[in-house]
N, C-alpha and C positions, 0 to 999 in steps of 0.2 A: 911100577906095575899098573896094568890099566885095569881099573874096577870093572865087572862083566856089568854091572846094572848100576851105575853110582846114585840115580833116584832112590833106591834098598837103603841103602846106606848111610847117605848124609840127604843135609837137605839141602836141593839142590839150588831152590831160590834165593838161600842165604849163601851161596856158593857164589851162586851168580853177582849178587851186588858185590860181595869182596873182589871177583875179580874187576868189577866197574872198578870200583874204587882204587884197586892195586893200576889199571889204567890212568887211572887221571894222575896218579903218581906221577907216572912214566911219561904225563904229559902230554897227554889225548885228552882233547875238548869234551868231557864229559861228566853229565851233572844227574841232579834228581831226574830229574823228565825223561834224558838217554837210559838210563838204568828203569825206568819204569817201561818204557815203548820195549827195549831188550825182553823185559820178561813176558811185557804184551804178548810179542812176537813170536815168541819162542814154544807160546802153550799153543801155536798152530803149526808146530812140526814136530818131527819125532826126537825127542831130546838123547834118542836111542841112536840115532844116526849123525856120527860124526861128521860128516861131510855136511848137513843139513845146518848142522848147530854152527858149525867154523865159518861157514858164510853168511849165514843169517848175522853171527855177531860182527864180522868182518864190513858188512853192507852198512850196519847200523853205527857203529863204534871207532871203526876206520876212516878217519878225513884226509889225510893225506898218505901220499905213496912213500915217504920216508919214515911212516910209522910200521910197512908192513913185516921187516923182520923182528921190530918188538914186540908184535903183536903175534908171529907166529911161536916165537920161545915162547911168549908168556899164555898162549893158549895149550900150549902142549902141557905144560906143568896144570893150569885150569880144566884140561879134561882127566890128566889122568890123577885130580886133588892130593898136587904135590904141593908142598909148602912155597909161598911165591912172597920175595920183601914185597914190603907194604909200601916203599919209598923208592923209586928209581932214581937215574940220574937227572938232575936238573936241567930242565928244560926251557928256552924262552917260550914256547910251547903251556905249560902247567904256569910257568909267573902270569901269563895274558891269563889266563885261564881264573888263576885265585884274582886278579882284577879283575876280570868283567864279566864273571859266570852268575852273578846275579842282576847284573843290569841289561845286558844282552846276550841271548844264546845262539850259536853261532852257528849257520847252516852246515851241514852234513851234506857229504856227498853219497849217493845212492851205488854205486857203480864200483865200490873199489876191489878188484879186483885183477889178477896179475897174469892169468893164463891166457894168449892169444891165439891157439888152437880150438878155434869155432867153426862149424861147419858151417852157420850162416855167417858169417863178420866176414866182409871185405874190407881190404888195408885202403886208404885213399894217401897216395902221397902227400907229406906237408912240408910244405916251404918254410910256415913259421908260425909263431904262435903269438896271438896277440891279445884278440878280441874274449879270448877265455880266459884269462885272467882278470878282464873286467871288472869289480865288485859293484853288485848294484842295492841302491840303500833304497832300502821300503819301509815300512812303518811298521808293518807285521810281517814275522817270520812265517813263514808257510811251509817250513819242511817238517811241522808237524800239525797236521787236521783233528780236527777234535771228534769224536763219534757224529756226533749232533750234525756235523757239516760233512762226515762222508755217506748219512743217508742222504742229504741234500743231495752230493754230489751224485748218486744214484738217480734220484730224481729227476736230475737236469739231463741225467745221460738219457733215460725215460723221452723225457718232451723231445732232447736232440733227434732220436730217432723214429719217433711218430714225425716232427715236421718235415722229416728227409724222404720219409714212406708217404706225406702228402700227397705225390702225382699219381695217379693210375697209373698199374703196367698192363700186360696183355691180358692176365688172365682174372675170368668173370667168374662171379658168383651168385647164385639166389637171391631174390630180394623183392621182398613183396612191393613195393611201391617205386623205387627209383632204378634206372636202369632201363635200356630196351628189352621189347617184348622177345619172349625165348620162344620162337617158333615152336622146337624140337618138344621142347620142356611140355608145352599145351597141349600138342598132339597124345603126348601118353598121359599125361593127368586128363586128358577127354576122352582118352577110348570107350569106359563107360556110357558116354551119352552119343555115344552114334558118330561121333568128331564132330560134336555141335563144340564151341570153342565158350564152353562154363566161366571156364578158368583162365587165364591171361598170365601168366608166370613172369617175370622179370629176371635179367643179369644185369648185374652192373661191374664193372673193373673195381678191383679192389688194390689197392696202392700196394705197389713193389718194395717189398724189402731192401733198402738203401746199403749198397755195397761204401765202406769205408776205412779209410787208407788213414795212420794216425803217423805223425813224423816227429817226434819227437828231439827237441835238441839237448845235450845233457851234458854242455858246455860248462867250462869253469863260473860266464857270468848268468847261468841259467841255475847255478847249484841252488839256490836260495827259494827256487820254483818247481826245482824239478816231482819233487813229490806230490805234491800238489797236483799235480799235470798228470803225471802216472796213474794217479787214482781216480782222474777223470777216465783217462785213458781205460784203465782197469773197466771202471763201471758201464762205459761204453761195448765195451768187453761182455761184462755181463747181459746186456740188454738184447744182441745178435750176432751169430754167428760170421755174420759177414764184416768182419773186421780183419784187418789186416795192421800190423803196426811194427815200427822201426822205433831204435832209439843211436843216435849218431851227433858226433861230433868230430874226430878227424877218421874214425870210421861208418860205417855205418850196420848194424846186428839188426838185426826181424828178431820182434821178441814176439809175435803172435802166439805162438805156445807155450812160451810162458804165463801171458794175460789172461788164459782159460783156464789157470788153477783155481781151484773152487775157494779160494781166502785170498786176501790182496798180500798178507803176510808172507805167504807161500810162494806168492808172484813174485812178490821181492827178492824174497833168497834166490827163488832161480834165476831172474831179471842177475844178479852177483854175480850168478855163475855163467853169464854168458858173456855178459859185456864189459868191458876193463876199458873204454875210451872214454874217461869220466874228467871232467873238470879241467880241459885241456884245451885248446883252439877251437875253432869253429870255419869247419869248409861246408856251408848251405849249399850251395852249387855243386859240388862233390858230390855230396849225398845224393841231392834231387838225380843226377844223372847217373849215379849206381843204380835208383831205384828205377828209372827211367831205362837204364839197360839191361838191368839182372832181374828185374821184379816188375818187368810189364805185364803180366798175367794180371797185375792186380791191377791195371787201369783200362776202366773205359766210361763208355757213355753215359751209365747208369752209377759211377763212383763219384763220391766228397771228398777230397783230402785235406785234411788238419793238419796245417806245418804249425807247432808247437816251438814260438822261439822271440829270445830275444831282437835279432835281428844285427847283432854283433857278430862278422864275420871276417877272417883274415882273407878268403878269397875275392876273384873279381867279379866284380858288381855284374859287368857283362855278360859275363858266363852264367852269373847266377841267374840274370834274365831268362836267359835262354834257353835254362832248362826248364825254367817254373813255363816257361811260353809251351817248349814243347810238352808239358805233362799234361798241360791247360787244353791243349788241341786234344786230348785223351778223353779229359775225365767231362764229370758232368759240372763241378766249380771248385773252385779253390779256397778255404777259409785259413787265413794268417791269423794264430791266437800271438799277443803278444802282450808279455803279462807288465811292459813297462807303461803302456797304454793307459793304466790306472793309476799312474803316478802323477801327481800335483807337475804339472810346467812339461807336459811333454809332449816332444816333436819329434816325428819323425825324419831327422838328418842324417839317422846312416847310409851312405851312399847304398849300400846293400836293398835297404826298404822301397827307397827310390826307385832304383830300378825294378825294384818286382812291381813297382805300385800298377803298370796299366795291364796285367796278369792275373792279378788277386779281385773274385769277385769281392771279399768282406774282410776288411781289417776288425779286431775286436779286440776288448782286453779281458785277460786273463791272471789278473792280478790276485786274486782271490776268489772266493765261493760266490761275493755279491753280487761281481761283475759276471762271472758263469751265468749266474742265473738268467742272465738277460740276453745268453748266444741260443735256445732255440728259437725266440722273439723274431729273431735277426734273421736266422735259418730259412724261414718262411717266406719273406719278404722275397 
């Protein structure tokens, strides 16, 4: 029987860690730190709304696709606090887990989720799967930001978008000292003096609001980045309306309406519920020519686009040229973050990188918050 209010009744954050805990049983990678972001997460949605609470824990809690019918019994039994064993079946899953949950925690995918009935998500055929399966080793985990680095992250969103509103656009504004003389303006601040010319008024252009296009990859070897990137993405979000953003690997979803909910927690649960192409291959050129075909609205003269990516790709290098070329003749430049960039000994050889190289005005890395901090620097230039 389903409680009308189960907050009345029990309590529900001690509710919460058992069913963590009844997971890790059943052999789901999770520890102290997943059980804390869980409850983080969950005090910015309505704990009232079942569908909110199932994906939010789904997004955070779920890593792989062969955990999704354990996870959906054993939620059912956790919403409607029915008694759940404390011990599932043995997993090689829960043995990695009791070995190395205290020496390395292991990145979370963002995306898990099973519905593919999306009004934005186009299907992109795949041939195979390669390049997402990847694992890529860093020194720090990034699929959890600490408070401290997601105001930074804010920050940096701040500078990216004042360096991108640098140029003037058409339209002028007042201004006592810089700027040409306002004809029109001086004629009526002089009508009092007979149109002797007193006063001398100035316009100057005031710098256009930078349209930005964010692509996000959220591939199987991007999993260990992707949060990270989203919460840039997110806070970019926050800073102007004029953002546009995808997240794609062998499809490709527009979460733009997602990234304007007013908490990044809130982003995320919906972010669950739209996109389900998580942790799987990577077709970059697929993508770029959906958005290139379906989503030219959002490109021209006056647009940045952010390809967010490892640069590990199962498709061809040529074709991927050729879109990043044709999107390149669109917009106003092109920025490749790529977060392997900050890694001790690294080259770019994937034939994929190569070929975009004489397309992309600015390679940079996106390894972490330190390296962020140095792309509006870059932006400028």
């Amino acid at each position: 029987m389903v409680t009308s209010n189960p907050s009345e009744k029990h309590d529900f954050t001690a509710h919460l860690t058992r069913f963590c805990r009844v997971l890790r049983g059943y052999g789901f990678l999770i520890g102290p730190q997943e059980t804390a972001d869980v409850i983080k997460a969950l005090s910015a949605v309505d704990i009232m709304d079942r569908g909110r609470v199932y994906w939010t824990l789904r997004c955070l809690l779920v890593s792989r696709q062969d955990e999704f019918p354990a996870y959906d019994m054993l939620f059912e039994k956790f919403w409607n606090f029915e008694p759940i064993p404390t011990r599932g079946p043995a997993t090689p899953g829960a043995k990695k887990l009791d070995e190395a949950m205290i020496l390395q925690r292991r990145p979370k995918s963002l995306f898990g989720v099973g519905n593919d009935q999306r009004s934005d998500e186009i299907a992109i055929q795949e041939d195979r799967i390669g390049a997402g399966d990847l694992e890529v080793d860093s020194e720090k985990d990034l699929t959890m930001i600490r408070a401290d680095e997601f105001s930074e992250l804010s920050r940096i969103a701040a500078r990216m978008v004042r360096a991108l509103a640098s140029r003037p656009g058409r339209r002028r504004k007042r201004h006592k000292r810089k700027g040409v003389p306002d004809l029109r303006g001086a004629m009526r601040l002089n009508l009092s003096t007979g149109g002797d010319l007193i006063v001398v008024p100035r316009r100057r252009r005031v710098p256009r609001v930078p349209r930005l296009l964010v692509l996000l990859d959220v591939s199987g070897s991007m999993e260990r980045h992707v949060q990270l990137l989203l919460q840039l993405a997110y806070a970019v979000s926050q800073q102007t309306r004029r953002v546009e953003a995808f997240v794609f690997s062998t499809r490709v979803t527009r979460v733009t309406r997602e990234l304007a909910m007013p908490s990044f927690a809130e982003a995320l649960s919906r972010i669950g519920e739209v996109a389900s192409h998580w942790s799987g291959g990577t077709r970059i050129g697929e993508a770029l020519a959906t958005v290139n075909t379906d989503f030219g609205y959002v490109l021209d003269r006056h647009t940045t686009v952010f390809l967010l990516s490892d640069g590990w790709d199962t498709g061809d290098p040529g074709y991927l040229a050729s879109q990043i070329r044709r999107m390149r003749r669109r917009v106003r430049s092109f920025v490749w973050l790529n977060p392997l960039m900050g890694t001790r000994d690294y080259q770019p050889l994937t034939r994929s990188l190569q070929a975009a190289e004489p397309y992309v005005d600015h390679f940079a890395s996106a390894l972490d918050v330190a390296h962020l901090r140095r792309l509006p620097q870059l932006l400028r230039s």
